[in-house]
GURO-884992 format. One record per atom (N, C-alpha, C): residue in one letter; x, y, z. Coordinates in steps of 0.02 Angstrom, whole numbers, padded with zeros to 5 digits, always signed. Each point is the difference from the previous one (the first is absolute). Example, Ala and Ser with C-alpha at 12.3 -4.5 7.8 and 13.67 -1.06 7.14 Angstrom:
% GURO-884992
A+00660-00284+00390/A-00045+00059+00000/A+00045+00060+00000/S-00018+00053-00036/S+00042+00059+00003/S-00039+00055+00037/
***
This chain:
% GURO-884992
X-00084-00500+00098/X+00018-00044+00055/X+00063+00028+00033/X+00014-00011+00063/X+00067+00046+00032/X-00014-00054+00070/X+00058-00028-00018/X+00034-00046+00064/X+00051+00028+00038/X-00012-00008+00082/X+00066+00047+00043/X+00020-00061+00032/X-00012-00060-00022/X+00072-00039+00000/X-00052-00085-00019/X+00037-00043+00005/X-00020-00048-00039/X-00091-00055+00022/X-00015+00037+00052/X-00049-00011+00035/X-00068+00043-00001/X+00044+00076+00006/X-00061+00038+00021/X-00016+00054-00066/X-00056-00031-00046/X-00018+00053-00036/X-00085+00017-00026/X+00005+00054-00039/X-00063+00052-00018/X-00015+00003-00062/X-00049-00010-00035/X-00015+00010-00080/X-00086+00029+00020/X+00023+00051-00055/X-00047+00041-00010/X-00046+00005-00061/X-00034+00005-00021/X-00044+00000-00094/X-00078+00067+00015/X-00024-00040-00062/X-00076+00042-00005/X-00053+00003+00046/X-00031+00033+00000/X-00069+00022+00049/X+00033-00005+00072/X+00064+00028+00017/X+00004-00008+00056/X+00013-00067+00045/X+00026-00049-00051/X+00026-00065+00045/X+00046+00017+00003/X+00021-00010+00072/X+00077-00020+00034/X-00018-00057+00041/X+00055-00050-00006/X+00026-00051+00047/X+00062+00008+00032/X+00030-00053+00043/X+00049-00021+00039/X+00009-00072+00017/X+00069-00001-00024/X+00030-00065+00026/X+00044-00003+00050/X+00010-00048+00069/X+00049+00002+00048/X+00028-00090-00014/X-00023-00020-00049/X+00030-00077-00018/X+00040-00021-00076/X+00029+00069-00028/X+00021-00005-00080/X-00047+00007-00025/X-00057-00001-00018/X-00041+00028-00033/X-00059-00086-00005/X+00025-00060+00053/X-00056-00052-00021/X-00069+00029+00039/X+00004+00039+00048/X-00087+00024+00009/X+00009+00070+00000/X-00049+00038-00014/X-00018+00092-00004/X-00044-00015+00024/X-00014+00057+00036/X-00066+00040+00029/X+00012+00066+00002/X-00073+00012-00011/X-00036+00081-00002/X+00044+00042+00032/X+00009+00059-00030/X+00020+00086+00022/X-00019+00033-00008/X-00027+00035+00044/X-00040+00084-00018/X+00042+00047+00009/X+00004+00036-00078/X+00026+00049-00018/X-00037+00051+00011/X-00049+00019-00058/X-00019+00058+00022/X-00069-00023+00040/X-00024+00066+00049/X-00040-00009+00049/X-00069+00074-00043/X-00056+00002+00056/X-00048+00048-00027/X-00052-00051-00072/X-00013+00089-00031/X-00055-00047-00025/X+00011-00007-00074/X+00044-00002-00026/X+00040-00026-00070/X+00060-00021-00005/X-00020-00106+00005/X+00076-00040+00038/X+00002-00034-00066/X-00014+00017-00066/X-00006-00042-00067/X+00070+00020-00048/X+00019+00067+00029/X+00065+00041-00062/X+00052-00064-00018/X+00010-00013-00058/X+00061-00032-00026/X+00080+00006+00044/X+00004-00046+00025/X+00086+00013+00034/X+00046-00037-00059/X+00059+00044-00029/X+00028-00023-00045/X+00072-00025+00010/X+00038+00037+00033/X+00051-00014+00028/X+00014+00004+00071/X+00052-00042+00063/X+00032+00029+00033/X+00063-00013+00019/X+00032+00064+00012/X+00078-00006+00033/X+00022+00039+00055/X+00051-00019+00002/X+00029+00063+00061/X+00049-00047+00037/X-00016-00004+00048/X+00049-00021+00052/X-00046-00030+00066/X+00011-00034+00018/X-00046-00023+00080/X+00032+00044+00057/X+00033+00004+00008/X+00028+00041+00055/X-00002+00060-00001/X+00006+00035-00075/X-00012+00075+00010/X-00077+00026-00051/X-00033-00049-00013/X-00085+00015-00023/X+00014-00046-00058/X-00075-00032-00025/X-00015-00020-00039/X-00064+00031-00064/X-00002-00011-00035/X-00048+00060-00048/X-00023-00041-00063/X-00064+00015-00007/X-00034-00021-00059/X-00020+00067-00047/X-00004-00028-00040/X-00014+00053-00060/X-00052-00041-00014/X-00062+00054-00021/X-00051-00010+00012/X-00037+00037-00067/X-00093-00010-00016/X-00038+00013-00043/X+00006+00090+00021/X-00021+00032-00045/X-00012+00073+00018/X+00026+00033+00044/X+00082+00010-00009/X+00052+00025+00021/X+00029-00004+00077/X-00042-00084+00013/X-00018+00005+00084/X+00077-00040+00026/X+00029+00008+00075/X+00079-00030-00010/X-00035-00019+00084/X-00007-00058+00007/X-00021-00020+00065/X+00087-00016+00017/X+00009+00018+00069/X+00075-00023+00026/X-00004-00035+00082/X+00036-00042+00005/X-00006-00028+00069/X+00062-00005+00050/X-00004+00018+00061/X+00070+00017+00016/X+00015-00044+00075/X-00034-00062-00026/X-00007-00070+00060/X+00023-00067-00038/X+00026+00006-00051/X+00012-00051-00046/X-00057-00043-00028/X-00063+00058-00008/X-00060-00035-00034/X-00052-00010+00028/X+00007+00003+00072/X-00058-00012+00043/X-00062+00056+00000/X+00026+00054-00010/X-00060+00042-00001/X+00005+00062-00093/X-00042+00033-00014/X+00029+00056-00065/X-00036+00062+00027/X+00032+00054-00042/X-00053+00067-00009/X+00022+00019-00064/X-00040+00030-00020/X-00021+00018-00078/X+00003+00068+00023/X+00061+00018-00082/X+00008+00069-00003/X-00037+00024-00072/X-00015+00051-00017/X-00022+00024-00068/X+00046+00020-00026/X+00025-00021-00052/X+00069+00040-00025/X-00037+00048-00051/X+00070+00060-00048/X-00013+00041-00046/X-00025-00046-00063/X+00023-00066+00012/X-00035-00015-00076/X-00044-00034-00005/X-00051+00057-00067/X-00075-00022-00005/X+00013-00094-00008/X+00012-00024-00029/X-00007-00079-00029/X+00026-00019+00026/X-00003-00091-00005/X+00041-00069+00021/X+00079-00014+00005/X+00011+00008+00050/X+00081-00027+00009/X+00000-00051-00018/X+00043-00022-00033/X+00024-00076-00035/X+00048-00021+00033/X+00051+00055+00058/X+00064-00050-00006/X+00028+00066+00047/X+00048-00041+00032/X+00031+00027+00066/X+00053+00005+00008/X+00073+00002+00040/X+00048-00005-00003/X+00029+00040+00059/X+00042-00035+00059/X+00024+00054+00071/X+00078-00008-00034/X+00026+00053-00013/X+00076+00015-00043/X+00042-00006+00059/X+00061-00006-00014/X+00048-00030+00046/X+00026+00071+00052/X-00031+00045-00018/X+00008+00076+00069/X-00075-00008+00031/X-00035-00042-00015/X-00052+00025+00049/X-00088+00014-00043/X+00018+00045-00038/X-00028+00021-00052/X-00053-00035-00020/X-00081+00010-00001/X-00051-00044-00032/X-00019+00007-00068/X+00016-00033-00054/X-00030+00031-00072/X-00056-00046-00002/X-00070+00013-00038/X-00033-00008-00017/X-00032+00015-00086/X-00028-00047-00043/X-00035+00041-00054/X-00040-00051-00034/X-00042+00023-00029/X-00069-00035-00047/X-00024+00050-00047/X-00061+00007-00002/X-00029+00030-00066/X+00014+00058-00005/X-00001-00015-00081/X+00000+00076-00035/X+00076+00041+00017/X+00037-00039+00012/X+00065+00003+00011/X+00023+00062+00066/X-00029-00025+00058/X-00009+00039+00057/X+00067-00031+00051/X+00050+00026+00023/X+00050-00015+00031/X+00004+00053+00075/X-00030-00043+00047/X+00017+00020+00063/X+00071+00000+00046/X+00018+00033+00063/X+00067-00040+00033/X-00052+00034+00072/X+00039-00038+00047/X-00020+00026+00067/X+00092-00009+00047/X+00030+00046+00026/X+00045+00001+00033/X+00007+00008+00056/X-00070-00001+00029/X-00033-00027+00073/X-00024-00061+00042/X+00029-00074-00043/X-00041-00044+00011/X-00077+00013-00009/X-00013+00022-00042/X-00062-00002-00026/X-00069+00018+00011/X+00011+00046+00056/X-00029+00054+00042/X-00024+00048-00038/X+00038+00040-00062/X-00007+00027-00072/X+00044+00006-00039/X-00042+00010-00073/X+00000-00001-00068/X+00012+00037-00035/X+00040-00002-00026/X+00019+00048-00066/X+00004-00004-00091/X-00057+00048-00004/X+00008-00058-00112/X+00072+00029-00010/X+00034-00017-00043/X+00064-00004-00044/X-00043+00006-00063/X+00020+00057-00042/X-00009-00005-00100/X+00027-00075-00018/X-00036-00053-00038/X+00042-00059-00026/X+00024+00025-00092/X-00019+00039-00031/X+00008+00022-00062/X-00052-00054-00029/X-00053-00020+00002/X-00018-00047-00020/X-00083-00005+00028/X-00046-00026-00073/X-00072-00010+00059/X-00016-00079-00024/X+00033-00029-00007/X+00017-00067-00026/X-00011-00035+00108/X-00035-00057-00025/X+00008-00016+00071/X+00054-00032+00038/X-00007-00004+00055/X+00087-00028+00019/X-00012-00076+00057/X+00022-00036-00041/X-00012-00071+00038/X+00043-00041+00041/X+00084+00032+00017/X+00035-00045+00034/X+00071+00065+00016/X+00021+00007+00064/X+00051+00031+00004/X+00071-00045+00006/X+00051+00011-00009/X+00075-00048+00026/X+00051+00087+00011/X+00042-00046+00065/X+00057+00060-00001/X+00063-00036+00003/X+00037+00031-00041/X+00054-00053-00020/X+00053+00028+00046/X+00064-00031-00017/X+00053-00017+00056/X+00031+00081+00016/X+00011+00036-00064/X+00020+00059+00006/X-00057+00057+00011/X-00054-00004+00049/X-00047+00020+00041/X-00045+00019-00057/X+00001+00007-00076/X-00033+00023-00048/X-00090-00053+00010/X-00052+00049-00045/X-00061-00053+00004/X-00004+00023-00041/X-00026-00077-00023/X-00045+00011-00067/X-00069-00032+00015/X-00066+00020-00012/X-00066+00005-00011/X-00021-00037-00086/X-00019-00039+00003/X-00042-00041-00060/X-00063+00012-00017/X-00041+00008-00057/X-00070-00028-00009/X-00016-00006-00066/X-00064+00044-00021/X-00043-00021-00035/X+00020+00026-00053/X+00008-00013-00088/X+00047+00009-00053/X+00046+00012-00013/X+00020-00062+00070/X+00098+00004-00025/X+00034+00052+00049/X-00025+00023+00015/X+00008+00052+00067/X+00062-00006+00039/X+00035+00053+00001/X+00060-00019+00033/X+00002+00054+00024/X+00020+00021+00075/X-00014+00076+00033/X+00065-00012+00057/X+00089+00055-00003/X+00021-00018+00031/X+00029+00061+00034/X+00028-00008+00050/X+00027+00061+00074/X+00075-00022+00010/X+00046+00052+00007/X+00085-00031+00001/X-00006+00063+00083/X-00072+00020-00001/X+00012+00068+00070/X-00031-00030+00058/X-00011-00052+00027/X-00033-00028+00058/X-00096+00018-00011/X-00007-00005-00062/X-00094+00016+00001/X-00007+00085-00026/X+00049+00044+00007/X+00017+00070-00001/X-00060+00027-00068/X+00032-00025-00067/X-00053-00005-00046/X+00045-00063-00063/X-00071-00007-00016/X+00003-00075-00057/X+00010+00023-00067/X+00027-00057-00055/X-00001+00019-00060/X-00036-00063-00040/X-00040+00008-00037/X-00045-00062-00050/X+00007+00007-00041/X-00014-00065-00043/X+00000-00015-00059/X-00020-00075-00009/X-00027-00003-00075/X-00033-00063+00000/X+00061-00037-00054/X+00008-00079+00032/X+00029-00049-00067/X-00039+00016-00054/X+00029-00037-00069/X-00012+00004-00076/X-00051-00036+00006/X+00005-00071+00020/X-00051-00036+00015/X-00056+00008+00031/X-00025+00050+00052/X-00059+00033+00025/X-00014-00078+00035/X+00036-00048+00015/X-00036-00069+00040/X-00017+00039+00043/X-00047-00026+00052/X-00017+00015+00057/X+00045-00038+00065/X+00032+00046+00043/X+00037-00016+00060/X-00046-00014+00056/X+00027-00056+00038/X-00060-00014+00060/X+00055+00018+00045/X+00067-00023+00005/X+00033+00016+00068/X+00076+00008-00018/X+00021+00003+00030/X+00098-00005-00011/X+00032-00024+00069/X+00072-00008-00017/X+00022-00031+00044/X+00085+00015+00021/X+00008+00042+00040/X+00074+00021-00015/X+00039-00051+00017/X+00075-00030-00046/X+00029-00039+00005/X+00060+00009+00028/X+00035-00048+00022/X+00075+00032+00028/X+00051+00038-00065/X+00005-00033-00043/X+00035+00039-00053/X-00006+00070-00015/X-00074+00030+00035/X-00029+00062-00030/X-00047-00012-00061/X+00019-00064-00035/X-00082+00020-00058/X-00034-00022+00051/X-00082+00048-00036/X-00064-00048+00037/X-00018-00046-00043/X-00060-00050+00036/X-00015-00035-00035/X-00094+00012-00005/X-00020+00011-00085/X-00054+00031+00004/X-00050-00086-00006/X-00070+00024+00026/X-00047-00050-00023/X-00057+00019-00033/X-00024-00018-00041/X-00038+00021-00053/X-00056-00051-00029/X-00046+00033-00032/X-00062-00047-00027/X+00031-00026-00043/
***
């Protein structure tokens, strides 16, 4: 879900549903995302910014972006084979992206193109946060913790003792994040 202010917002899910709300969210209606002849791909996340593009991360490495504040998309193919889980526009500009099999994209074009990043990791990755001192850390699947102190440059992983599974994080003002978990 990604609201650009307390009226006007977008939630995205499986087989390709997207809606829109212009009333807080008491009525949605239909959005076509992707167009052609396979409009079913999973949309999992989106973020960005309304004013300078908006972006979904998408089933099979697909990053539809829209640069009207939602009104229209185009679908790019990124480098990574699998599912983006999770998105993130970093406070320079910067697009990170990552999902399966521990695949970590950035685009420093507004999202025009893609670049994989090594994550040290084939653990999947389900939630990005960038905390106050520009650092990110990347979450997922057995405890998964995957983090960058270089603007995306390259990552370092490792999994908690606990191996829980991470769904998202949340950078806090203090600097800890805050993880969420099964």
């Amino acid at each position: 879900i990604f609201f650009r202010d307390a009226e006007h917002g977008l939630a995205v899910g499986l087989f390709g549903t997207a809606v829109q709300t212009a009333d807080g969210g008491r009525t949605w209606t239909a959005l076509t995302v992707e167009t052609g002849d396979e409009t079913d791909h999973h949309l999992y996340a989106i973020f960005g910014a309304p004013e300078r593009g908006l972006f979904i991360a998408g089933e099979a490495g697909l990053i539809y972006r829209s640069t009207d504040g939602g009104a229209s998309w185009t679908t790019t193919k990124t480098p990574s084979p699998g599912s983006l889980w999770t998105g993130l526009k970093l406070k320079d500009g910067t697009l990170i992206a990552a999902g399966q099999r521990g695949h970590i994209i950035l685009s420093h074009d507004q999202g025009q193109s893609w670049t994989e990043v090594p994550s040290g990791t084939e653990q999947s990755l389900t939630g990005v946060a960038q905390n106050a001192d520009g650092s990110l850390l990347l979450v997922g699947l057995a405890g998964t913790l995957v983090g960058s102190g270089d603007d995306g440059a390259s990552f370092s992983a490792r999994n908690r003792a606990d191996r829980v599974p991470l769904n998202a994080a949340l950078a806090l003002p203090d600097g800890k994040p805050l993880l969420f978990g099964d």
